[in-house]
N, C-alpha and C positions, 0 to 999 in steps of 0.2 A: 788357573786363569792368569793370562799375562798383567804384567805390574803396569799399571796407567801413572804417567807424569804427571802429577802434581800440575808444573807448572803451564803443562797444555791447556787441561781442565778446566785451570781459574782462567787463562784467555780467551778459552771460548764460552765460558758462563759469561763473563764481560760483552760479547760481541752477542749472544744469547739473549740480552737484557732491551735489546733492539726487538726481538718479536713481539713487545707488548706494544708496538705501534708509536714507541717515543721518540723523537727527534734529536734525541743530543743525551748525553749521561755527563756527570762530575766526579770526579774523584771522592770525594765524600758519599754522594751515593752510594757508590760503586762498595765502599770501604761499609757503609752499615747495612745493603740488600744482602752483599754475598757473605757479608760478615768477615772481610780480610785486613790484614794489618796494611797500615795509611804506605808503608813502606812497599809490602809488596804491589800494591796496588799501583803507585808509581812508578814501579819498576816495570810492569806492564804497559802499563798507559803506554812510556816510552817506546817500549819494542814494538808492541801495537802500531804506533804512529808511525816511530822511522819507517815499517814495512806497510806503511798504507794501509792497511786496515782497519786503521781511525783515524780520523783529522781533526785538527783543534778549531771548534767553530768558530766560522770568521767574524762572527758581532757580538759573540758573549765568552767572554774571558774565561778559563776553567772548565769547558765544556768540550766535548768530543763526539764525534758523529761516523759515522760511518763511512770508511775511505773506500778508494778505486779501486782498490787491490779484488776486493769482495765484489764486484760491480764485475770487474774479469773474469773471476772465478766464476760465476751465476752463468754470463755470459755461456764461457767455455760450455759449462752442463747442461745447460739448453740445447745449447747445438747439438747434443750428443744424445737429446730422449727422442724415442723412438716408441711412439703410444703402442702401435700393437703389441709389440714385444713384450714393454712393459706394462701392456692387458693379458696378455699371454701370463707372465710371470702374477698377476693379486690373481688371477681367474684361477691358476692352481693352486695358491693359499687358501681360497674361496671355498675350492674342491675339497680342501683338506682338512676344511673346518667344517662341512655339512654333509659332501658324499651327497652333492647336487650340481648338476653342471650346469657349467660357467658360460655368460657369455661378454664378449666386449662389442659395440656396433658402435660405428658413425653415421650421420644424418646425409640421405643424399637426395634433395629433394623432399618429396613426403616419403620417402621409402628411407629403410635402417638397411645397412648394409654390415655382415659379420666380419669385423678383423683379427679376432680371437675367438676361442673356446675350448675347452677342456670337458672331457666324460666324467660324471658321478661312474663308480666301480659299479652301480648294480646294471643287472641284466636286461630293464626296462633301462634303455635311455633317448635323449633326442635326437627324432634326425632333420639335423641342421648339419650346414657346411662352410666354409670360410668365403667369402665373399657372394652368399646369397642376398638378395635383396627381397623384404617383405616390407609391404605398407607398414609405415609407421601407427598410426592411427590402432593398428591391432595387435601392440605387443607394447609390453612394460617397458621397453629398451627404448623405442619410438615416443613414447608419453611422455619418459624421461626428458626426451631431445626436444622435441615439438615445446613443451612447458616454458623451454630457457629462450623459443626465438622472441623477438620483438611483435609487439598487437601486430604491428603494421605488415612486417614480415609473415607470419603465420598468416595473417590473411587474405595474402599475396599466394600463399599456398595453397589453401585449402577453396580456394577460388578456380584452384587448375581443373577440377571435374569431379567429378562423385566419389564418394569416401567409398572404396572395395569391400565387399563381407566376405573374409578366411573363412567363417563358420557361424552359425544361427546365432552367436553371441558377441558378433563383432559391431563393432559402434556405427551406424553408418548417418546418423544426423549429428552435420558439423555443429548445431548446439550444443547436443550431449559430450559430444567432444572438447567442446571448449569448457564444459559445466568442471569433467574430470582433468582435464590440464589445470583449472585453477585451482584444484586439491591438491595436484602432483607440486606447484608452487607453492602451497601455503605448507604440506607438512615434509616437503622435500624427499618423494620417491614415489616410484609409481605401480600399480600392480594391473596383471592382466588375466581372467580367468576364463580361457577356455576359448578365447576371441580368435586367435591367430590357429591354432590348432586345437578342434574339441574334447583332448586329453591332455591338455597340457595348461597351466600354469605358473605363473611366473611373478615378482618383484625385480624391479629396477633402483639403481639411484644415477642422477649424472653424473660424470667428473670433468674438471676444470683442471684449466693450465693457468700457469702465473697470472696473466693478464684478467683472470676471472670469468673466461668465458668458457661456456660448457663444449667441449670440444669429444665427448664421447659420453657412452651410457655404461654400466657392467649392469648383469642378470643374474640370477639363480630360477632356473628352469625344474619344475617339479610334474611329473606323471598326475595326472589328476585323481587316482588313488591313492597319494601319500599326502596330497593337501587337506588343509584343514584351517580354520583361522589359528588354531595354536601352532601348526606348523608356518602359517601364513608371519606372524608377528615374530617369531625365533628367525627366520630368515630375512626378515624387513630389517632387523638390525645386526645380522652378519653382512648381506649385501650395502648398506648406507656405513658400517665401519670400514669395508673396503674400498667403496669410494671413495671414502678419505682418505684412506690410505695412498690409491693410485694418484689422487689430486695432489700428495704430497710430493708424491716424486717425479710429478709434471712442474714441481716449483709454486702450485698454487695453493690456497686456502679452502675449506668450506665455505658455503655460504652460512649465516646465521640458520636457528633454525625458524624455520616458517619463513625462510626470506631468498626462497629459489630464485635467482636475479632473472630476467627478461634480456 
């Protein structure tokens, strides 16, 4: 394994100390969290600051906050995500960890449109395609999305005409609908069984970009000869770790849990 520098390490533990949501650090902190000598500590601060990546906050003496430098960098990498791509890239991790395919969708309208997916290796798999469009309302990927709009929003939608039935087990009274969206919000992920296509079931979670808003869904689509609630709960928490994963590197956070925002 190549040799990691010392002195990189303890600057970005320092800048590090900012994701627990604090607003400013001191040297002393800084010197008893990470456990570093008052010396080297200072000598950071310094390089830190001259390069902008901390600044001495302007109304409390000894304090340092978070510079421009980092505000550019963010900037830069934003500009540069590309969701389907990088749903393309957790949907094959996804794949690699169940050997269930993947899917990734955005909301368009009440309908989920596919911008990723990936095949599970076995012989049984789904047939989905990239840019198909199905009613949201009957698929795990759709509950996901529908969950995170606004009351006022959502019911703006479900106001456009009669809820579609895919199959004898698709939701089609906007109550029941709204009954399972306030589940899909309280425990944060959504599941569909049999609704959209009558062999097939699935789990969803949403994923967010920096700003906190759910900006897509990921899936694990399962044959309905392989499901089972014990298969169901194994993949409820491979699907919700990888939406966190992808939310990471859209720049954004989880929500808490039980606290799917609107």
């Amino acid at each position: 394994m190549a040799r990691r520098t010392p002195a990189v390490q303890r600057s970005l533990d320092i800048l590090e100390l900012f994701l627990d949501g604090r607003d400013s650090v001191s040297a002393p902190e800084i010197v008893e969290e990470l456990e570093l000598p008052r010396t080297t500590v200072h000598e950071l601060l310094n390089t830190l600051t001259g390069r902008e990546y901390l600044h001495r906050h302007p109304d409390v003496p000894g304090r340092y906050q978070l510079g421009i430098q980092l505000f550019r960098l963010g900037s830069r990498y934003s500009e540069g995500l590309d969701v389907p791509k990088i749903g393309q890239r957790v949907a094959q991790e996804v794949v690699q960890a169940c050997n269930e395919t993947a899917h990734v969708a955005v909301l368009d309208g009440l309908h989920i449109i596919y911008i990723a997916k990936v095949d599970s290796s076995h012989a049984v798999r789904m047939v989905s395609s990239l840019g198909r469009r199905l009613p949201a309302h009957c698929t795990a990927l759709g509950k996901a999305l529908l969950a995170s709009l606004p009351e006022a929003e959502l019911d703006r939608r479900l106001e456009a005409g009669p809820l579609e039935a895919l199959s004898e087990r698709s939701i089609t009274d906007p109550a029941r609908l709204r009954a399972e969206l306030d589940q899909v919000r309280r425990e944060g992920w959504a599941m569909e069984e049999c609704e959209a296509n009558p062999d097939v079931c699935c789990v969803a979670a949403p994923v967010r970009d920096r700003s906190g808003q759910v900006v897509s869904a990921l899936s694990i689509s399962v044959p309905a000869h392989r499901w089972s609630r014990a298969r169901r709960d194994e993949l409820r928490g491979v699907v919700t770790e990888a939406a966190d994963r992808f939310t990471a590197l859209l720049g954004g956070a989880p929500a808490p849990a039980g606290q799917l925002s609107r």
